[in-house]
C-alpha positions in Angstrom: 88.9 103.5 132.3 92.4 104.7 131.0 94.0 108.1 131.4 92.2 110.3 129.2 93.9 111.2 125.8 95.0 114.3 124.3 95.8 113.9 120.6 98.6 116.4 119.6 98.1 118.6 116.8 100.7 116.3 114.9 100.9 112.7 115.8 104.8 111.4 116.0 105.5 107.8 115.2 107.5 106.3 118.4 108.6 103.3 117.7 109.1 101.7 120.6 105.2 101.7 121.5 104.6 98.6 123.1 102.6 95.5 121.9 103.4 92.6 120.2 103.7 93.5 116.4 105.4 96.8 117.1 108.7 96.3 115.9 107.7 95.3 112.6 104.6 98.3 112.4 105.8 101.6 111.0 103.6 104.4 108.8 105.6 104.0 105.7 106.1 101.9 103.0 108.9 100.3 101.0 111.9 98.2 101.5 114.7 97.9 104.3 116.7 95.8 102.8 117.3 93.8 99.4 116.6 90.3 99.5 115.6 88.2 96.6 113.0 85.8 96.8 113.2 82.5 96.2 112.0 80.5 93.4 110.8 76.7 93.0 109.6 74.5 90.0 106.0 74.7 89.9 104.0 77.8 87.6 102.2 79.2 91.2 104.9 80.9 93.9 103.3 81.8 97.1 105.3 83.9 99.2 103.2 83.9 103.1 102.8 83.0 106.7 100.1 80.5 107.9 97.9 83.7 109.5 94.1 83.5 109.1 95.0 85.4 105.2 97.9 83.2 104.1 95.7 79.8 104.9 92.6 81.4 102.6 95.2 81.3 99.7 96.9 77.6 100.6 93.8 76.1 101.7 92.2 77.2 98.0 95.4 75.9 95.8 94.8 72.7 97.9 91.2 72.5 97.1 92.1 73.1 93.4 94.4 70.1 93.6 92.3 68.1 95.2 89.5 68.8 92.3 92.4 67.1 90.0 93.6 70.5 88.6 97.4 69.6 88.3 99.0 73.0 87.1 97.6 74.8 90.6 100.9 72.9 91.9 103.0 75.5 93.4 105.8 75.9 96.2 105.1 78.2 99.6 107.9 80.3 101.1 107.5 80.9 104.0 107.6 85.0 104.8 108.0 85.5 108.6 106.7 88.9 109.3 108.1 88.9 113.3 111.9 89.0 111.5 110.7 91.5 109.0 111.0 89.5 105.9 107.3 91.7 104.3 110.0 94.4 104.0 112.8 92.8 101.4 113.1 94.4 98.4 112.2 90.9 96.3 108.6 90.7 98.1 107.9 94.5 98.1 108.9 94.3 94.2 105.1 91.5 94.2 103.3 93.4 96.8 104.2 97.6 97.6 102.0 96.9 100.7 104.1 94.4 102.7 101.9 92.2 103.5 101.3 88.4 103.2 99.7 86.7 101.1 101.5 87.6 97.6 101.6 85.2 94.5 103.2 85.0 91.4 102.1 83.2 88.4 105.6 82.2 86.5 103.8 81.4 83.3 102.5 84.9 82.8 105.1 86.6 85.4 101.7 88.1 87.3 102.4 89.2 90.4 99.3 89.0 92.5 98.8 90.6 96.1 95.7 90.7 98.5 94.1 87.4 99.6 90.7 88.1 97.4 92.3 89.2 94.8 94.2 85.9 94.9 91.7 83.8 95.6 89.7 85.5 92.7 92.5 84.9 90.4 92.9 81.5 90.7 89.2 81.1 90.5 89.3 82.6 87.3 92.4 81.2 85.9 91.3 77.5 86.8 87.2 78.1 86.3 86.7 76.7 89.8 84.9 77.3 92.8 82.4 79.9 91.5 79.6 78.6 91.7 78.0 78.8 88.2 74.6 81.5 88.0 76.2 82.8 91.7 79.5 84.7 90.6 77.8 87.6 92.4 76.7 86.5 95.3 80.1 84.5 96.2 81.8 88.2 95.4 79.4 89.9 97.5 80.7 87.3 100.7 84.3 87.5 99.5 84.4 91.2 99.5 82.0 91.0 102.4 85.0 89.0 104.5 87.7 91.3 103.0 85.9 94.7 104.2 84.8 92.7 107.9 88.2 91.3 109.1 90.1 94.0 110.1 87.2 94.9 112.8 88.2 91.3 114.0 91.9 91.4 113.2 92.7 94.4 113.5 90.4 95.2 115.8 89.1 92.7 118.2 92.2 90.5 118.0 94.6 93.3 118.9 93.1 94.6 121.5 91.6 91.7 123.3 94.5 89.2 122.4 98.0 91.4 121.4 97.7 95.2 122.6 100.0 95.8 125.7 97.1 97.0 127.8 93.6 95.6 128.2 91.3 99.3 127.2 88.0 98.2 128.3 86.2 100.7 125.7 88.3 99.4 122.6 87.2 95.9 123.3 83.9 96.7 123.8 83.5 98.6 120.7 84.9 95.8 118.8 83.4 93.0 120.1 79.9 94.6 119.5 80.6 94.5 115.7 82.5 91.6 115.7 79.3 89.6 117.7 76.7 91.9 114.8 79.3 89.6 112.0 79.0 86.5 113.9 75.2 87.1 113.7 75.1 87.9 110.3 76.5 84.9 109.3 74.7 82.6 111.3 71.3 84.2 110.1 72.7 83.6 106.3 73.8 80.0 107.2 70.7 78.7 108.7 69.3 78.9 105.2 72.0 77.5 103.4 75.0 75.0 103.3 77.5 77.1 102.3 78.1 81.1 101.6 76.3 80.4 97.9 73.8 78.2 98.9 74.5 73.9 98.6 78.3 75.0 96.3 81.3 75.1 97.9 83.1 78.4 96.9 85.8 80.9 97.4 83.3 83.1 99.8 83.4 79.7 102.1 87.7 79.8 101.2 87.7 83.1 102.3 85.5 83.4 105.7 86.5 80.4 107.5 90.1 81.2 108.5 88.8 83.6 110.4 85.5 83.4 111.6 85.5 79.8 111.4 88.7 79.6 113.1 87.0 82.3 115.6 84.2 80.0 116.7 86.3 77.1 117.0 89.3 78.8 119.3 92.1 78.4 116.5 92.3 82.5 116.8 92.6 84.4 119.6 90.9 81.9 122.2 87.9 84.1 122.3 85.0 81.5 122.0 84.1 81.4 125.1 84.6 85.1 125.6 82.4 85.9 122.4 80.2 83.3 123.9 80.4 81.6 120.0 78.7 78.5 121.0 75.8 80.4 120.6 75.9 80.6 116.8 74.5 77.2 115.9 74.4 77.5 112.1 78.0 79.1 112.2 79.1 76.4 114.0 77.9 74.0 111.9 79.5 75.4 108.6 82.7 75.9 110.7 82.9 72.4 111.5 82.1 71.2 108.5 84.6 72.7 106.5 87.4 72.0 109.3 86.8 68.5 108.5 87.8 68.8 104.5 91.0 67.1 103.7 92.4 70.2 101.7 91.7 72.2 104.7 93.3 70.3 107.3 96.1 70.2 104.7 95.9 74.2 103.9 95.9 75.3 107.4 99.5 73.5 108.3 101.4 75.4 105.0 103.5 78.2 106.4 102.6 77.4 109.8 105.1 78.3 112.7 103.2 77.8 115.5 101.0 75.0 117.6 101.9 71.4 117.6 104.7 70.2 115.3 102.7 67.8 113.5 100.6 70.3 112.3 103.4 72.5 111.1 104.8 73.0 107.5 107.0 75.6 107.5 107.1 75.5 103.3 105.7 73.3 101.3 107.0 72.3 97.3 105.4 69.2 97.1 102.5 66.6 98.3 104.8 64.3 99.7 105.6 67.5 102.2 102.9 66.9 103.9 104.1 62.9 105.1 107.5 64.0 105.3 108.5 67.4 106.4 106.0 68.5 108.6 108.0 70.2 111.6 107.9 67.2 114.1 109.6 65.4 111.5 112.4 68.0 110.4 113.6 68.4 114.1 113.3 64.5 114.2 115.7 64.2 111.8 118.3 67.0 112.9 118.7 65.6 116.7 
């Protein structure tokens, strides 16, 4: 057990306070510095980072393509939030919050910010992947997801995976709710296919890059810790949707990290995925 804390009466930022993350944390909001954004060819502009939020948004816009929905075509910039890029003026003009995802729609200059909002958005705007007599249960998952993942973000992941010290109480508390979510999912999927029943929606979009991701140790290599084996339906569903095409494709956009194959730092076109992928890029510069 740590050293037992005092709050003072009122709490000063110091912003050298350890962890990974912490230079790019602070408790205000706007810019530091101007920097445009840039702009490609196709009506849809994401502006993100391969996290468990950013792939929700590329793995749905590569769904919608794959469904033959040309005018979902759109070019990913990649935002990295380790050099602070969440904080130029151009991306805090599209989202005030500073964080990734954020979208805009060039042929209705709609900016669009949080990943269910997005991913409702382009539901809506392409009439896709809302199940048809379940728009209300699919929004009771998505905003389900949306309210759930910061206990295993912000939660669970930092403290078991990122914080500077391991605080035996923190991840304790955490994991607790984060194994009562696991649960509640895999009660929900031993009756049914997906989120909504047989249909593929944005509720199954939304959950897997993170708690599919958990079960499977893409996140925080905490399977075996969260003993996520256990959750046979979950698992099940998890795999399953690994093995979509779109997905494998939506997971690599914007990605920075893990093998080079599986990397796209940004993506403007289908042929991207054949010939820029990171192995390929460095390939070509040596």
């Amino acid at each position: 057990m740590s050293e037992q804390y005092t709050p003072a009466k009122v709490w000063q930022w110091e912003a050298k306070n350890g962890g990974e993350f912490a230079n790019i944390n602070r408790p205000i909001a706007g810019a530091t510095h101007e920097k445009e954004l840039p702009v490609g060819r196709h009506p849809l502009q994401l502006y993100s980072l391969g996290t468990p939020n950013g792939a929700k948004v590329t793995i749905m816009l590569e769904e919608l393509l794959a469904l033959g929905i040309d005018d979902a075509e759109y070019d990913a910039h990649l935002i990295n939030i380790g050099k602070g890029d969440q904080f130029g003026s151009g991306f805090v003009d599209i989202n005030p919050n500073s964080k990734i995802p954020a979208l805009m729609d060039t042929t209705t200059d709609t900016p669009v910010f949080e990943s269910g909002s997005i991913l409702l958005y382009l539901a809506e705007k392409f009439g896709a992947l809302v199940p048809e007599g379940q728009r209300t249960q699919c929004l009771n998952w998505l905003f389900w997801q949306m309210g759930s993942a910061p206990y295993l973000g912000g939660g669970f992941g930092h403290f078991y995976k990122y914080a500077p010290m391991k605080i035996e109480y923190c991840i304790d508390r955490f994991t607790m709710e984060v194994k009562r979510q696991l649960d509640v999912l895999d009660r929900h999927l031993a009756d049914n296919r997906y989120m909504c029943g047989d249909e593929y929606s944005i509720a199954d979009i939304a959950i897997w890059p993170w708690y599919g991701a958990l079960v499977l140790n893409i996140v925080y290599e905490a399977a075996e810790f969260l003993d996520a084996g256990s959750y046979t339906h979950l698992n099940r569903w998890a795999n399953e949707i690994n093995e979509r095409p779109a997905v494998q494709r939506g997971k690599m956009v914007n990605r920075v990290w893990g093998p080079l194959n599986e990397q796209l730092h940004e993506r403007h076109d289908a042929s991207d995925f054949e010939t820029k992928t990171q192995d390929k890029v460095e390939a070509a510069e040596s």
